[in-house]
VEXMAR-479914 format. One record per residue (C-alpha): y, x, z. Coordinates in steps of 0.05 Angstrom, whole numbers, always signed. Layout:
! residues N
Y,X,Z
Y,X,Z
...
***
This chain:
! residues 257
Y,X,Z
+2051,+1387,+1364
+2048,+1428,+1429
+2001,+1468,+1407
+2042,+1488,+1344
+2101,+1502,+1392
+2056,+1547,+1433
+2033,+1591,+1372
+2102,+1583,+1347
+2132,+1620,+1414
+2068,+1669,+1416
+2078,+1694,+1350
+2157,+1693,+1359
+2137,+1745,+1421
+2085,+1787,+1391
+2131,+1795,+1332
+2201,+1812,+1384
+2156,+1861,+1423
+2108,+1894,+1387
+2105,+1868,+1307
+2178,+1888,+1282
+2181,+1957,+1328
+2123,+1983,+1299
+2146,+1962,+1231
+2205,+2000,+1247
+2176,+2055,+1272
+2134,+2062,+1200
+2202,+2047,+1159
+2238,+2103,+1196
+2181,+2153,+1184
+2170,+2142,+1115
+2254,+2138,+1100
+2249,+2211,+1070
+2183,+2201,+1024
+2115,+2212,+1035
+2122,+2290,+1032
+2178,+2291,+1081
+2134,+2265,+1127
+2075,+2301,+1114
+2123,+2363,+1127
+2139,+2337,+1190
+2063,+2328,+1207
+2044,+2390,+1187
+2092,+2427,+1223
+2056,+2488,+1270
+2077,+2467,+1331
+2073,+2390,+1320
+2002,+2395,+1295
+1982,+2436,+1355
+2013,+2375,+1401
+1985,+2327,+1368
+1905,+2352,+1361
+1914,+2366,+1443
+1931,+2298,+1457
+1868,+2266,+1409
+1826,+2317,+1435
+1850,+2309,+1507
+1847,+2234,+1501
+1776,+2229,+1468
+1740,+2281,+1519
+1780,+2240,+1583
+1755,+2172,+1552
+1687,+2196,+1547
+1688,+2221,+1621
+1718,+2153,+1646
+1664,+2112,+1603
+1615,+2154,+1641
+1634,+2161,+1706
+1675,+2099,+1706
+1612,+2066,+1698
+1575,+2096,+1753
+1634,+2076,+1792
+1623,+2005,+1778
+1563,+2003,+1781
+1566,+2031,+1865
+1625,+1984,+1875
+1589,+1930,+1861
+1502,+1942,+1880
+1518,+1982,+1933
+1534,+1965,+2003
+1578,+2027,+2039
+1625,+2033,+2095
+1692,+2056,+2061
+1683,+2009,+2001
+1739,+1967,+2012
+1782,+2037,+2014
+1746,+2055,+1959
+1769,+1988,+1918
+1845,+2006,+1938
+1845,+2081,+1918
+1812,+2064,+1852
+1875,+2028,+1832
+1926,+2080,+1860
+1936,+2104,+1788
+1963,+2027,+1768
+2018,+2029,+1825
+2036,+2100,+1837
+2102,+2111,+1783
+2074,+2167,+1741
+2129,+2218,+1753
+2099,+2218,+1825
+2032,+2233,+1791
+2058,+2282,+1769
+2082,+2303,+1829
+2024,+2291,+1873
+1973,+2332,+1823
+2030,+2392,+1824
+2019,+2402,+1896
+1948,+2398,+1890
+1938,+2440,+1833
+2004,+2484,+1832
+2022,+2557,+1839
+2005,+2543,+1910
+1953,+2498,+1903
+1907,+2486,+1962
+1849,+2474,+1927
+1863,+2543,+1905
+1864,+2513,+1829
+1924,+2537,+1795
+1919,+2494,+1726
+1988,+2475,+1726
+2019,+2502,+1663
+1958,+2506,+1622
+1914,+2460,+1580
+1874,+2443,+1629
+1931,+2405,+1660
+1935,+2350,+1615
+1862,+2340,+1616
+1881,+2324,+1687
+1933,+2294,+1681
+1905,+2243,+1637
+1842,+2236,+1673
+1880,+2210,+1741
+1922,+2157,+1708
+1870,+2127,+1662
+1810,+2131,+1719
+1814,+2056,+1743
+1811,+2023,+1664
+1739,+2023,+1655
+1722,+2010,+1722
+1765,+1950,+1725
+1740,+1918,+1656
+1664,+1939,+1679
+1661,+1912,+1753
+1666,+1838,+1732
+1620,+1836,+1686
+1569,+1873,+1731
+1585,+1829,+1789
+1569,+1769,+1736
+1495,+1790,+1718
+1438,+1751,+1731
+1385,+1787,+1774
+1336,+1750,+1762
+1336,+1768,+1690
+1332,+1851,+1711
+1268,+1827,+1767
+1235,+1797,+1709
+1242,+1855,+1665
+1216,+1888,+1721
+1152,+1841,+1732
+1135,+1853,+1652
+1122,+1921,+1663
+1191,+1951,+1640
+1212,+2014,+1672
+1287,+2019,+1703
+1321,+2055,+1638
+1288,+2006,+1593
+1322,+1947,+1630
+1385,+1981,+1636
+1383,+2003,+1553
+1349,+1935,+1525
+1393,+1887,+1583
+1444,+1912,+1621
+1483,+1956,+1580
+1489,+1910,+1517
+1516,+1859,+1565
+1567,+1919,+1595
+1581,+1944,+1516
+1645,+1895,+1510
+1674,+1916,+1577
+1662,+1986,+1562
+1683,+1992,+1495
+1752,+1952,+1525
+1758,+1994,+1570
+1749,+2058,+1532
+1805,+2037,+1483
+1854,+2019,+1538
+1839,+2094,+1565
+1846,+2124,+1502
+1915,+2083,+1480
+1941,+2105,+1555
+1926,+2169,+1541
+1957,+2179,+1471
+2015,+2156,+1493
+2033,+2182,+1565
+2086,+2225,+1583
+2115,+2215,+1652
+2042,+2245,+1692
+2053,+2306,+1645
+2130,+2331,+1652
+2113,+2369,+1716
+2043,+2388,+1711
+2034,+2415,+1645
+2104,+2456,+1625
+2107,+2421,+1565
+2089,+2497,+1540
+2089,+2502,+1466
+2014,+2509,+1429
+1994,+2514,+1507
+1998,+2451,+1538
+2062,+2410,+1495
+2027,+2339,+1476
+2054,+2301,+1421
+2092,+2245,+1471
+2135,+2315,+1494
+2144,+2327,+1420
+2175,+2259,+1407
+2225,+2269,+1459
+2250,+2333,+1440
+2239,+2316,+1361
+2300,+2251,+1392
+2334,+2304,+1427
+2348,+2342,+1369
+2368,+2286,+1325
+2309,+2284,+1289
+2287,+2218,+1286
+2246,+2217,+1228
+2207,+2261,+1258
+2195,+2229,+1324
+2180,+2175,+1286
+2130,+2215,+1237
+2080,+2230,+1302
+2085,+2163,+1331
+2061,+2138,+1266
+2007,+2190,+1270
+1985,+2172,+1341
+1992,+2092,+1319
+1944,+2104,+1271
+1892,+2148,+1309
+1899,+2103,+1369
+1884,+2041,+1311
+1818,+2078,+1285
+1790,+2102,+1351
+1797,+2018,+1374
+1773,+1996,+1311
+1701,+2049,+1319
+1695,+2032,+1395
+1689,+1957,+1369
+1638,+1968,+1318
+1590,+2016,+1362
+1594,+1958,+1420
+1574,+1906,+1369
+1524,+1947,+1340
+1485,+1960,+1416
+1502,+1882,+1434
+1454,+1865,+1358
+1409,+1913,+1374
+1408,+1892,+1459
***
């Protein structure tokens, strides 16, 4: 009985918050037929928004599976002085509003940048942009299951003769897969969809540096719903496929780990 409530008021929720919008969302894209919203796909300037935010969001997510990683892997073998500052500015992105991202990378990387990096305005910008906000995901899923690794299982790798890249390829990272492969699709979802790190950094410049969560606004702004909704079905679906790969290559290296 209280476990059929429970599902009962889980499934009620999922379907409030996520189910029925995105149902919506496909209704309302498809309400002028198939080639109405291939039309609205197609279009120059929204194609061009939307293959800078997959591209954008695919070569960030491979940085942050990388280096994200390494990141872990320091915060938790390592012993430093600065690691507990370390541990706090790695989840700056979580609690800093992303408008003030935005703000924060503008005066770094402005027209008066003191870095002397002026990528404000350009493509380069978003790769930035995106980078910041999605740094702490796969170091967060990661450092867990790092700190929960038996030892004694890498030492006796070691003792049977197996060299340091063997133990981390045949032990270690089939036991980091799941964690990465989370963490990857929670970095490349974040970065499909984000908006408020861009407004100020990028210009929202057309073919340039416009990514398709810009487009959506002004696709609402100009009454165009169906459109709006057209390239959040588009991102929906990439953001769907990309999850659904990242799960199949981390059970393929935990089968073959």
């Amino acid at each position: 009985m209280a476990s059929g409530i429970g599902l009962g008021i889980t499934m009620l929720w999922f379907s409030l918050l996520v189910l029925i919008p995105l149902v919506a969302v496909i209704i309302t894209a498809s309400a002028g037929g198939w080639s109405a919203f291939a039309d609205q796909l197609t279009n120059e300037q929204t194609a061009a928004a939307i293959l800078l935010t997959i591209r954008s969001a695919l070569v960030v997510t491979l940085i942050n599976v990388v280096i994200g990683t390494v990141i872990a892997w320091v915060l938790v073998r390592d012993r430093f002085w600065g690691k507990g500052l370390l541990e706090v500015i790695i989840d700056i992105p979580f609690a800093l509003p992303t408008i003030v991202a935005g703000l924060v990378l503008l005066s770094l990387y402005g027209a008066e940048s003191p870095l002397g990096l002026h990528w404000a305005n350009t493509s380069m910008s978003v790769y930035l942009a995106l980078a910041f906000v999605t740094l702490p995901f796969v170091v967060r899923m990661v450092q867990p299951v790092l700190e929960e690794l038996d030892a004694d299982v890498e030492e006796a790798a070691a003792s049977l003769g197996a060299s340091r890249l063997t133990t981390f390829r045949r032990i270690i990272l089939p036991s980091l897969a799941p964690a990465i492969a989370a963490g990857a699709a929670l970095s490349f979802a974040r970065g499909m969809g984000e908006y408020g790190s861009l407004v100020l950094l990028s210009g929202n410049l057309p073919f340039e540096s416009e990514v398709a969560s810009v487009r959506i606004l002004s696709a609402i702004e100009n009454d165009n719903s169906e459109g709006a909704a057209a390239i959040a079905a588009m991102l929906l679906v990439v953001s769907l496929l990309v999850i659904v790969v990242l799960d199949l290559i981390q059970r393929r290296m935990v089968r073959r780990g």
